[in-house]
LOLUMRO-779672 format. One record per residue (C-alpha): x, y, z; residue number from 1. Coordinates in nm, 2 decimals. Layout:
// LOLUMRO-779672
REC / c1 / c2 / c3 / i
REC / X / Y / Z / NUM
...
***
This chain:
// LOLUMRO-779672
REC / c1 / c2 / c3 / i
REC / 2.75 / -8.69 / 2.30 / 1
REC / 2.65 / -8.49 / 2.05 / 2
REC / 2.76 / -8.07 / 2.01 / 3
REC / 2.53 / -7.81 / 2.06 / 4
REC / 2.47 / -7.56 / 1.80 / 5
REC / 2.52 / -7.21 / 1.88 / 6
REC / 2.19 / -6.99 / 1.79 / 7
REC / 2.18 / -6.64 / 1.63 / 8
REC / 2.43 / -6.40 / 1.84 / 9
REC / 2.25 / -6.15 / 2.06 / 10
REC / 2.21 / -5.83 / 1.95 / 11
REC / 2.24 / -5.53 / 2.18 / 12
REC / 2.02 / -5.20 / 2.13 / 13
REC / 2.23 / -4.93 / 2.00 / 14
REC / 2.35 / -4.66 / 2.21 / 15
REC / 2.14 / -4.39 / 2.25 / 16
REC / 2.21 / -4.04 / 2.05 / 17
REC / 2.19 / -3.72 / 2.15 / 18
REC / 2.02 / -3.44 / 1.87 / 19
REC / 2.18 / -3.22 / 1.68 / 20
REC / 2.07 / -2.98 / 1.42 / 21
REC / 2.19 / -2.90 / 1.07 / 22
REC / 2.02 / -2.55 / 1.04 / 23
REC / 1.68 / -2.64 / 1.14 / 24
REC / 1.71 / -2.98 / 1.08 / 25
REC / 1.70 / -3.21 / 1.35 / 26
REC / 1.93 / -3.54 / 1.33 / 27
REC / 1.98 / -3.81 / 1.56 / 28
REC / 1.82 / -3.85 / 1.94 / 29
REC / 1.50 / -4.00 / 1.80 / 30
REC / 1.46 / -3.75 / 1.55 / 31
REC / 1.30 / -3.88 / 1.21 / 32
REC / 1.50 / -3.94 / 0.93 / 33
REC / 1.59 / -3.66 / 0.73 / 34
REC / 1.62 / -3.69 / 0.32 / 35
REC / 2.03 / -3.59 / 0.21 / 36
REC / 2.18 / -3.51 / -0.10 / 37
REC / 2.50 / -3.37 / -0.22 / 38
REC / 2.56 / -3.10 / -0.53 / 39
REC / 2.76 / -3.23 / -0.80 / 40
REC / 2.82 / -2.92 / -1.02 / 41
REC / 3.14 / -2.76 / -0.96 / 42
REC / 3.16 / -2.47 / -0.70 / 43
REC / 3.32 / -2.31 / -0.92 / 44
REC / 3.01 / -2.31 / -1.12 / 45
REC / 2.82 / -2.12 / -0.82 / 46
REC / 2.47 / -2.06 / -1.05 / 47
REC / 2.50 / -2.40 / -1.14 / 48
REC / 2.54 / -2.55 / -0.78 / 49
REC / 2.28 / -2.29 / -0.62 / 50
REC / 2.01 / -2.44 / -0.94 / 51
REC / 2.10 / -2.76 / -0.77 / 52
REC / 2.08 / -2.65 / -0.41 / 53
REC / 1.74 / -2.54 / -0.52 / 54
REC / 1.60 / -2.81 / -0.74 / 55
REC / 1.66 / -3.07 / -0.49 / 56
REC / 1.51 / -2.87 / -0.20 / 57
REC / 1.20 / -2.79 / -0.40 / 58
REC / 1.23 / -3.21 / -0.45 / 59
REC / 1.20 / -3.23 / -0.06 / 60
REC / 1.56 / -3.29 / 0.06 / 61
REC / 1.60 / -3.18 / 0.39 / 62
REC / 1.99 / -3.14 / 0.40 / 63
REC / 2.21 / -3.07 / 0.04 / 64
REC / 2.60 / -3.12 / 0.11 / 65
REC / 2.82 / -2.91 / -0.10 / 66
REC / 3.20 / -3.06 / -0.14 / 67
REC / 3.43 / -2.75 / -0.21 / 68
REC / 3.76 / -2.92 / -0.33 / 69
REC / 3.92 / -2.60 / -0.39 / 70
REC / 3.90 / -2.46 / -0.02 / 71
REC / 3.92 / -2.08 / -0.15 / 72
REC / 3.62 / -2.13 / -0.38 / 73
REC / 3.40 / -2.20 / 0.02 / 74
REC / 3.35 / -1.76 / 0.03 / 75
REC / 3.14 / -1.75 / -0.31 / 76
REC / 2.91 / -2.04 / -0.16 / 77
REC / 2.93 / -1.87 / 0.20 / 78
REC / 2.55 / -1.80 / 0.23 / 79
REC / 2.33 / -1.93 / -0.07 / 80
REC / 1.99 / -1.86 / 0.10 / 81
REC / 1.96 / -1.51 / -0.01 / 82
REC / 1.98 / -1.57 / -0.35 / 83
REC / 1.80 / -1.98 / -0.30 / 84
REC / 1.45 / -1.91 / -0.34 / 85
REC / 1.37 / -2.25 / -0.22 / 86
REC / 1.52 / -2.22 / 0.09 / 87
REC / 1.33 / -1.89 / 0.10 / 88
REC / 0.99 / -2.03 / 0.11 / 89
REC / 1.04 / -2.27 / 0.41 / 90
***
């Protein structure tokens, strides 16, 4: 008798997601894929991170993370879009 070889295992669909949206972003539920990046200047450094914040925006990234590993540094960074002009012209 000879063994049978098992074939390929079956793969199951995902599960569905539901939408979310990261300002007007929308993620997940069949949304398309959105372009991320993430600042690596210090916050400290706020006109350093918000030339980031810009320069990959005006690149076409849809979402830009900022890591704030000093927690009270998070205030100076509260609202960048006044003073992002990239985020301004969307």
């Amino acid at each position: 008798m000879t063994a049978v070889e098992p074939g390929p295992p079956a793969l199951l669909p995902p599960p569905p997601t539901r939408r979310i949206h990261v300002g007007n972003v929308p993620v997940g539920g069949g949304a398309p894929i959105s372009v991320q990046t993430m600042t690596t200047a210090p916050t400290a450094d706020v006109g350093a991170t918000l030339r980031q914040i810009s320069e990959v925006t005006a690149a076409g990234r849809d979402i830009v993370r900022v890591v704030d590993a000093l927690l009270y540094e998070a205030p100076r960074l509260a609202d960048p879009a006044p003073v992002n002009p990239a985020r301004q012209a969307r």
